[in-house]
C-alpha positions in Angstrom: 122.0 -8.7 -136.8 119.3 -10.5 -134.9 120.6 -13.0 -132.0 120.2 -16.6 -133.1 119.8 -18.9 -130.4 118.5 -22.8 -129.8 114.8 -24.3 -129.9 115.3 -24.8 -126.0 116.3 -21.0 -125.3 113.2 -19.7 -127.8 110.8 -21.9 -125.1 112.5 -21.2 -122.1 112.2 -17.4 -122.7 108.3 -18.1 -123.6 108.3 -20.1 -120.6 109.9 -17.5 -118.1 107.5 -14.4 -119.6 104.4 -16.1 -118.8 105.8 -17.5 -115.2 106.5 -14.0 -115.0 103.1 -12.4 -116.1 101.7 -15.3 -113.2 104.1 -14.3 -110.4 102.4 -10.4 -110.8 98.7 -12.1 -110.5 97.9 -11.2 -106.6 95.6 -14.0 -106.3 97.9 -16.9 -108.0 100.4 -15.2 -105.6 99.0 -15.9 -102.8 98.1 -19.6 -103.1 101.4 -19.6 -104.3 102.7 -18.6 -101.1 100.6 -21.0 -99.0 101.6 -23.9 -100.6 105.6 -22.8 -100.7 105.4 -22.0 -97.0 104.7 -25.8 -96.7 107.3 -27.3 -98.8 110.0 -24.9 -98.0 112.1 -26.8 -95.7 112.1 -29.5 -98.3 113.7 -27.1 -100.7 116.0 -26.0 -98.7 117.4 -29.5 -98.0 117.5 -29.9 -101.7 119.8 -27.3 -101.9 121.7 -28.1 -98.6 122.9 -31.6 -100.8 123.1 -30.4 -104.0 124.0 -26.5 -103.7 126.1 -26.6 -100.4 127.6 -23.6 -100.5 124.2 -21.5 -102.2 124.0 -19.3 -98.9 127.4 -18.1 -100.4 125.9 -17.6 -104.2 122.6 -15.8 -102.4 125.0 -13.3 -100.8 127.2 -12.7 -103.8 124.3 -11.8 -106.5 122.3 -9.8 -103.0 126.0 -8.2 -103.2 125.9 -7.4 -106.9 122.1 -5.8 -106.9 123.3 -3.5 -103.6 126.4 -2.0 -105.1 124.2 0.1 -107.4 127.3 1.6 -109.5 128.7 -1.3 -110.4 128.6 -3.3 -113.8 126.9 -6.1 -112.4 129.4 -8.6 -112.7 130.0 -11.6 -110.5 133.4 -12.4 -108.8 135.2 -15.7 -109.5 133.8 -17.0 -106.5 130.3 -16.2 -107.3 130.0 -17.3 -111.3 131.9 -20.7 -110.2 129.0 -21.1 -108.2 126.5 -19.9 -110.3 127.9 -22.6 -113.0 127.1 -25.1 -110.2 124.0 -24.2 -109.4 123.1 -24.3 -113.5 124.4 -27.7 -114.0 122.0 -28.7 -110.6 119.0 -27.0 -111.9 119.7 -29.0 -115.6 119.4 -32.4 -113.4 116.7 -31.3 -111.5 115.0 -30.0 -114.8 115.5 -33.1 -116.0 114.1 -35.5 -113.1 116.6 -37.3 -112.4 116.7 -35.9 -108.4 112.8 -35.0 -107.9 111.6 -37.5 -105.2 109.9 -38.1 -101.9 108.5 -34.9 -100.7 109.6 -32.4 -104.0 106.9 -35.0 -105.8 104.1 -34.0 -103.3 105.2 -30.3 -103.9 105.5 -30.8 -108.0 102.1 -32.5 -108.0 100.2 -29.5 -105.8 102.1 -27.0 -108.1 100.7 -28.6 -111.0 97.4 -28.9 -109.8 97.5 -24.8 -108.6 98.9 -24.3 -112.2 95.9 -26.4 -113.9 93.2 -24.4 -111.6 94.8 -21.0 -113.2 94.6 -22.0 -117.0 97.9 -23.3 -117.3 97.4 -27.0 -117.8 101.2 -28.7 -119.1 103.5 -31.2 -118.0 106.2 -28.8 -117.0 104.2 -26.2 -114.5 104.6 -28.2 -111.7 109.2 -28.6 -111.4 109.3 -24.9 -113.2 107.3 -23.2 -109.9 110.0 -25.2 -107.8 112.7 -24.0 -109.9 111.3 -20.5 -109.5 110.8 -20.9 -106.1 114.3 -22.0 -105.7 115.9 -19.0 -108.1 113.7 -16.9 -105.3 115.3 -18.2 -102.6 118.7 -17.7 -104.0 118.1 -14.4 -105.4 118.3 -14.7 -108.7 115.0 -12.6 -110.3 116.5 -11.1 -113.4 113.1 -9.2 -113.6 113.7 -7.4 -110.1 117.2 -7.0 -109.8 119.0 -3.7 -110.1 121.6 -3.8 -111.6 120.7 -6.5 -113.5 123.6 -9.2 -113.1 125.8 -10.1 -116.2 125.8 -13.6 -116.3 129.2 -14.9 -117.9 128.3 -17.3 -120.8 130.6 -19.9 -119.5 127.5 -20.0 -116.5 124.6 -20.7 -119.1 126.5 -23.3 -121.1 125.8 -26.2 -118.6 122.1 -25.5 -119.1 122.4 -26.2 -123.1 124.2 -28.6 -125.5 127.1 -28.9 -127.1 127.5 -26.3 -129.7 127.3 -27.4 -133.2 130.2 -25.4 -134.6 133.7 -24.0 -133.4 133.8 -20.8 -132.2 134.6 -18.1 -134.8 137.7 -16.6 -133.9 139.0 -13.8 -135.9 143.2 -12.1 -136.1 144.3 -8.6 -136.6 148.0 -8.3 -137.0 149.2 -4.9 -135.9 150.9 -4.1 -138.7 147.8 -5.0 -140.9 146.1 -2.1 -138.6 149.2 -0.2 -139.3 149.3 -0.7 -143.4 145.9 -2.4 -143.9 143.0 -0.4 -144.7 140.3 -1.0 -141.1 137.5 -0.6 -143.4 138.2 -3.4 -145.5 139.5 -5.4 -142.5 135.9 -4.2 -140.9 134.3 -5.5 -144.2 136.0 -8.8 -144.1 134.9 -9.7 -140.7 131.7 -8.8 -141.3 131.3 -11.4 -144.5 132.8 -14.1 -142.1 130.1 -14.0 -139.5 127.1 -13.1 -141.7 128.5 -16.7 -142.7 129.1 -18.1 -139.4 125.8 -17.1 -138.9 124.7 -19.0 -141.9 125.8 -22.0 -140.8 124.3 -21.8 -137.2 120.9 -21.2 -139.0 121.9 -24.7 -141.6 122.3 -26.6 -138.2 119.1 -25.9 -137.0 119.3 -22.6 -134.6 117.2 -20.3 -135.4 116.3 -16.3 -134.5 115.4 -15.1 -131.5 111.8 -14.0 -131.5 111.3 -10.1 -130.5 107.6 -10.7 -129.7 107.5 -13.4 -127.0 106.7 -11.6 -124.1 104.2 -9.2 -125.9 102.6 -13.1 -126.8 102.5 -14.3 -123.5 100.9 -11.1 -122.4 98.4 -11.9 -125.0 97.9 -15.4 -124.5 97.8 -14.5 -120.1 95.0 -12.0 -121.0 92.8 -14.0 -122.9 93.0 -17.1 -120.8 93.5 -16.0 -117.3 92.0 -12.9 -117.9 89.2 -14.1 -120.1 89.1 -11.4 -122.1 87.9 -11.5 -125.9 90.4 -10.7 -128.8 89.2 -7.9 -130.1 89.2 -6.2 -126.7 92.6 -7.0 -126.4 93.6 -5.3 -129.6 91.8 -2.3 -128.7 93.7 -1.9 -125.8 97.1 -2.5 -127.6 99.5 0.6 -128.8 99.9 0.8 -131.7 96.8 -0.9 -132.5 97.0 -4.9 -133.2 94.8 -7.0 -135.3 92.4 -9.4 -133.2 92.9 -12.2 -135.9 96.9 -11.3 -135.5 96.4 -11.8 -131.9 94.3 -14.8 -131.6 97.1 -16.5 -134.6 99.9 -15.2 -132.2 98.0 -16.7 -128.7 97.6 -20.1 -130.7 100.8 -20.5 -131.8 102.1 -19.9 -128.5 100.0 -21.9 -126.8 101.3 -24.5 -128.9 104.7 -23.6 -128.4 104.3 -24.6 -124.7 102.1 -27.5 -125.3 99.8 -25.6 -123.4 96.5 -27.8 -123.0 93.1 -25.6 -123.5 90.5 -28.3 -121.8 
């Protein structure tokens, strides 16, 4: 069964692959870093007031990525943090605490964003949020083990649910009697419909190909490359019209601004 998810999470993962794909480019990289070295200390102040204790979270999840053999999970401590830190990053996402200096830094984010192809209203707050996610420690893409993030943490960053949740009972005697296939059966039919209804509310399925698009879309624009070049270096091979439909409608996706 494919994972369903919101509109939000299908453009924040689009988001995040092509930050990603930028945060690899050694040249954005390093203007990056020239104008983070700058704006640093105002970051950190942002997270003095509204992450106090996020020197503790940046040790817990260094913890987590050091103790190789473990499952990756954070301690009580560490996810109540986490959750903090997610419902600080919605505000911040959000506006409603960007002033003063951050502005100055938003603004020449944008602008370094705009010089590199990716011309949007949201370039400029997601570098700071990156930046601040790199300061803290959390790069999912780096971090090994990767850290299993308890849903309870990524609730804050989305709304309210539109259904209960499904919750489904096994008697032990109906494992003793019963027949587990049937039972297996049953529970199967109840969240193929569950699933149903998410899908009737408006969520939809999580696309497979995002980061394969945002690869596509980052090699055409930043690296000015022509479509059919592109498909002739893709494995197994690719259609150029498939990939110039897929660039456009991700480019659209992000509102992603082409003059």
């Amino acid at each position: 069964m494919p994972k369903l998810t919101v509109p939000e999470r299908t453009y924040g993962k689009a988001i995040g692959s092509l930050i990603n794909l930028y945060k690899k480019e050694p040249w954005f990289i390093e203007e990056l870093r020239g104008i983070r070295g700058v704006y640093e200390p105002e970051v950190i102040n942002w997270l003095d007031s509204s992450v106090p204790q996020w020197r503790i979270l940046r040790s817990e999840l260094k913890k987590k990525r050091d103790q190789a053999n473990d499952a990756g999970t954070l301690s009580d401590e560490g996810a109540e943090l986490l959750k903090q830190f997610s419902h600080s990053i919605r505000r911040f996402y959000g506006g409603w605490n960007v002033s003063g200096i951050l502005l100055d830094y938003e603004k020449e984010l944008r602008n370094l964003a705009n010089r590199w192809k990716l011309k949007t209203n949201w370039s400029g707050l997601t570098l700071i949020i990156s930046h601040i996610n790199d300061i803290i420690g959390i790069n999912p893409e780096r971090a090994e083990p990767s850290i299993e993030i308890p849903v309870e943490v990524i609730e804050p960053m989305l709304d309210k649910p539109p259904l209960p949740p499904l919750k489904y009972e096994v008697t032990s005697y109906e494992l003793m009697y019963g027949d587990q296939g049937e039972i297996i059966r049953e529970f199967t039919k109840r969240l193929s419909d569950y699933a149903k209804s998410l899908k009737s509310s408006g969520w939809k399925e999580l696309p497979s190909a995002t980061e394969r698009h945002a690869f596509w879309w980052f090699e055409h624009y930043v690296h000015g490359k022509l479509y059919p070049e592109i498909a002739g270096e893709c494995s197994p091979v690719v259609d150029a019209e498939g990939i110039k439909r897929a660039v456009s409608d991700f480019r659209k996706l992000l509102g992603i601004k082409i003059k």
